[in-house]
Steps between C-alpha positions, in 0.01 A plus 500: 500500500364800378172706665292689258402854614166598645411863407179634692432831410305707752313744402549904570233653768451901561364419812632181764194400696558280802201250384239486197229692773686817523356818341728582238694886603346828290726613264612821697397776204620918503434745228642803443393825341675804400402856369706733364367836634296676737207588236126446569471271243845281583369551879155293367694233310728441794147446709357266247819267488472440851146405459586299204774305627347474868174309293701313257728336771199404754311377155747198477409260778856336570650848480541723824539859515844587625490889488456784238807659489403878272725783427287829454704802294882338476692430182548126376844620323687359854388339779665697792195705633270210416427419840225278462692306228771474658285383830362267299832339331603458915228302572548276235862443611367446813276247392181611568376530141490230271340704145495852376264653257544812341316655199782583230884507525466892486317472824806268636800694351591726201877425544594138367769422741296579794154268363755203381729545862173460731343261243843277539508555895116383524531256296799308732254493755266353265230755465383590197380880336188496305435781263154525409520718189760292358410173638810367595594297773878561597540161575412354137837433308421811206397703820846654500568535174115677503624719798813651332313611195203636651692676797726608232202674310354636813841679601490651149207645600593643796795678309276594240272635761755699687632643139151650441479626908850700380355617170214653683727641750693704304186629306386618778848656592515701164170636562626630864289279695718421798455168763631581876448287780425721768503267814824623594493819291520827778312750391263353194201287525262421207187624449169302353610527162867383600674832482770653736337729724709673805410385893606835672623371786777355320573730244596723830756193605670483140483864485706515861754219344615738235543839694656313762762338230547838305568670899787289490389176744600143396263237424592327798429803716158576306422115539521512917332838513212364321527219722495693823196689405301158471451543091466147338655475165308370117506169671344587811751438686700707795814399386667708214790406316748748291343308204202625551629859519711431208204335271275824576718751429578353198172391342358683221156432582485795757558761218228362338679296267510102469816323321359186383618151503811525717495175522423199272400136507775289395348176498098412492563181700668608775364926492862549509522933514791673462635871504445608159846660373396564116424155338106568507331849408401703794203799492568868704131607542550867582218665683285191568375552819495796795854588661576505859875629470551840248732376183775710559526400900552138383744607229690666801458158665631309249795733476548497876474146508844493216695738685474281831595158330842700442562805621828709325608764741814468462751660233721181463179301413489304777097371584354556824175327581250724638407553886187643707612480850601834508388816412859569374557191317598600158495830573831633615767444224887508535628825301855320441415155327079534434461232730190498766544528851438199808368584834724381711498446931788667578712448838768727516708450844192412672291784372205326296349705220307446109753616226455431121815463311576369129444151403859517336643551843325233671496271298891510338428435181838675364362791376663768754252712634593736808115709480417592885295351743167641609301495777110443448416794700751745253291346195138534703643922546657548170159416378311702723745761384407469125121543481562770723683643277281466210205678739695757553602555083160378409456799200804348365466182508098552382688635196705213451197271532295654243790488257526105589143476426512668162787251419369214575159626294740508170616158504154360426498204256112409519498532081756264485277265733236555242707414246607164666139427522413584180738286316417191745164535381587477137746194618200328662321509163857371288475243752138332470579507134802286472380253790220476293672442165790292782765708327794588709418746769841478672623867395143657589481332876934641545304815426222476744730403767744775459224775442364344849826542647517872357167569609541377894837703487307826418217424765782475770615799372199694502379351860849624580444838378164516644677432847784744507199763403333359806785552751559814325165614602530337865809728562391803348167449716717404852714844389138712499333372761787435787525820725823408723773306497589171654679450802439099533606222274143408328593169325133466277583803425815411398394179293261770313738754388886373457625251238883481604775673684859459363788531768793681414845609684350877558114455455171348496293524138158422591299449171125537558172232255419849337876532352591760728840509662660647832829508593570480900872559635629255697 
């Protein structure tokens, strides 16, 4: 015998109440606001959503406030330093939040994929979004569909936005007006009208990092003395880092120059920014603010800071990185192969003494070398021995230095610098044309970068020139003014005046910064 079926549908309830007299639960109700910068004006619309919101919730009688969760100044593009957001999104997960209003879906998100991922997640826990502006409910069944095409239209916005923010950028770029953050920036702080202005007390700190490195100390060693003597770096902080060093001795802004947009935003959603290596324009602003370091003592920086990457001492080519620990290091050369010479500990049959002998020897790399050994305290007299000698010949070698000087006077090139300049100039104007007809500016930007090439080779050259006339002058002014000889190693005095001694089978050649050279028998 069959039984018909009995179907009893019962109905759906939000809310199960344990008899007909219990109050019915608020619905649990948080809004969220968002502004998109720090401005005045933004700051007031940020105050009047909270008012807004905080009214229109407590204006619905079976509603209950459950927070205003606001984001003052931060980009809806992402939602990683949305704090309150994300707050906000953990509270509903945690079920403490059964609504959120919000006033647009720019105020939620400007990426799609981020407004549809936490509209998705909230609505699993059954919580819906409402957008005011829009009026839609992301629980209706179009509310989706709705919520892809509006989000979509909101992220073009963004994009569009950011495209304009770049635009203006690099207007103001071609005009020379230069952006630096200086919370971390030694030396430079920014005045009322947002300029770089110098703080002394710094300046004397960067100042100290470059005659230090140009002395011949590492960055290491310039790092702990600064350390040592309690300075705090850009950051503030006591510890220094070879980075640091290394990122002040190589930033134009101390010449007074800015290089603009080194780096470059690769993506608007995620304010990707990467090292720019050529694919956007960049802007050299010369002269756009007061120097701290002369130009031709950071061209002699930037040359110094080549020839330690990779030093070539030696005549078979082989590299030798370069060393401070020493006064010596790099100093004494091998007559035979061109190779430099090691200080070594030396323990002959129980007799401990400081030798330096070739590299080729110690380290048996093939090349036979059979240069002598030398004690440090032969090298420390032998050196004694040549500025004596020079004190004693100083009309001579006065002579000699005068004729250097008048040398190095003929080899001037500053009309070829002008030259450079002057056809970069007319290259500049070439270039604003075609970008603005967008004809193909390939072979004038090849141009621009090799004349900027040319150009930096000449400063180097110049700042170089300008130094050998300055250790010129330093010897020729020791020569004058010392009255006696020496009869004690005086190492300063030694890191002052002599560029390299070459050991050979019957002498010392001791070559002097000014050019000069002395010969000392063994």
């Amino acid at each position: 015998m069959e039984v018909s079926k009995n179907v009893t549908v019962i109905p759906a309830r939000k809310y199960a109440r344990k008899n007909k007299d219990e109050e019915k639960p608020k619905l649990r109700v948080a809004a969220y606001c968002r502004v998109s910068t720090d401005s005045d004006e933004q700051a007031t619309s940020y105050e009047a959503q909270i008012e807004h919101y905080t009214a229109y919730i407590n204006g619905h009688p079976d509603w209950e406030l459950a927070g205003i969760y606001a984001d003052d100044g931060i980009s809806g593009t992402n939602t990683k330093k949305r704090e309150e957001f994300n707050r906000m999104i953990d509270e509903c997960m945690a079920g403490h939040i059964d609504m959120v209003i919000t006033k647009s879906i720019s105020r939620f998100a400007r990426n799609t994929l981020d407004c549809l991922k936490y509209i998705r997640q909230l609505k699993e826990k059954n919580i819906p979004v409402f957008f005011e502006k829009e009026n839609i409910n992301s629980m209706d069944s179009k509310g989706e569909v709705m919520l892809t095409i509006m989000a979509s239209l909101a992220q073009q916005e963004s994009q569009s936005l950011s495209q304009n923010v770049k635009l203006g950028l690099q207007y103001r770029y071609q005009q020379g007006e230069i952006q630096v953050n200086c919370n971390r920036f030694l030396g430079y702080t920014k005045d009322e009208n947002k300029h770089l202005v110098i703080v002394p007390e710094e300046a004397e700190i960067v100042k100290r990092i470059y005659r230090e490195y140009l002395e011949g100390a590492s960055m290491l060693k310039i790092a702990r003395g600064l350390e040592v003597d309690g300075i705090l770096n850009g950051a503030g902080k006591e510890r220094w880092h070879t980075s640091n060093i290394n990122q002040i001795l190589r930033n134009e802004k101390y010449i007074g120059d800015a290089l603009l947009q080194k780096t470059y935003t690769v993506d608007f959603l995620t304010k990707k920014r990467v090292k720019n290596n050529g694919l956007v324009p960049q802007y050299y602003v010369e002269n756009s603010h007061e120097a701290i370091i002369p130009r031709e003592i950071f061209m002699q920086v930037q040359e110094e800071l080549i020839r330690r990457r990779c030093v070539h001492l030696s005549k078979n080519g082989k590299k030798r990185s370069y060393s401070s620990n020493h006064c010596f290091a790099q100093m004494i050369i091998c007559g035979n192969c061109g190779e430099v010479f090691r200080r070594v500990h030396w323990n002959n049959r129980g007799k401990k003494s400081i030798v330096w002998r070739c590299v080729s020897r110690l380290e048996n790399t093939g090349l036979f070398c059979d240069a002598r050994t030398v004690s440090e305290s032969t090298i420390e007299q032998l050196l004694v021995t040549a500025i004596n000698d020079t004190l004693s010949g100083k009309d001579t070698f006065l002579t000699t230095l005068q004729n250097n000087i008048t040398t190095v006077l003929s080899k001037e090139n500053d009309k070829t610098l002008a030259d450079i300049d002057k056809r970069l100039e007319e290259l500049q104007a070439q270039l604003l044309k075609l970008a603005s007809s967008k004809a193909d500016y390939e072979d004038v930007a090849d141009e621009i970068y090799h004349l900027r090439d040319q150009k930096q080779k000449l400063q180097v050259e110049n700042a170089n020139r300008d130094e050998l006339r300055k250790r010129i002058a330093d010897m020729s002014e020791f020569l004058r003014e010392q009255p006696t000889a020496f009869t004690e190693y005086n190492e300063p005095l030694i890191r002052r005046l002599i560029e390299k001694v070459t050991v050979c089978e019957d002498k010392f050649t001791v070559e002097f910064k000014s050019g000069v050279t002395v010969d000392v028998e063994k």
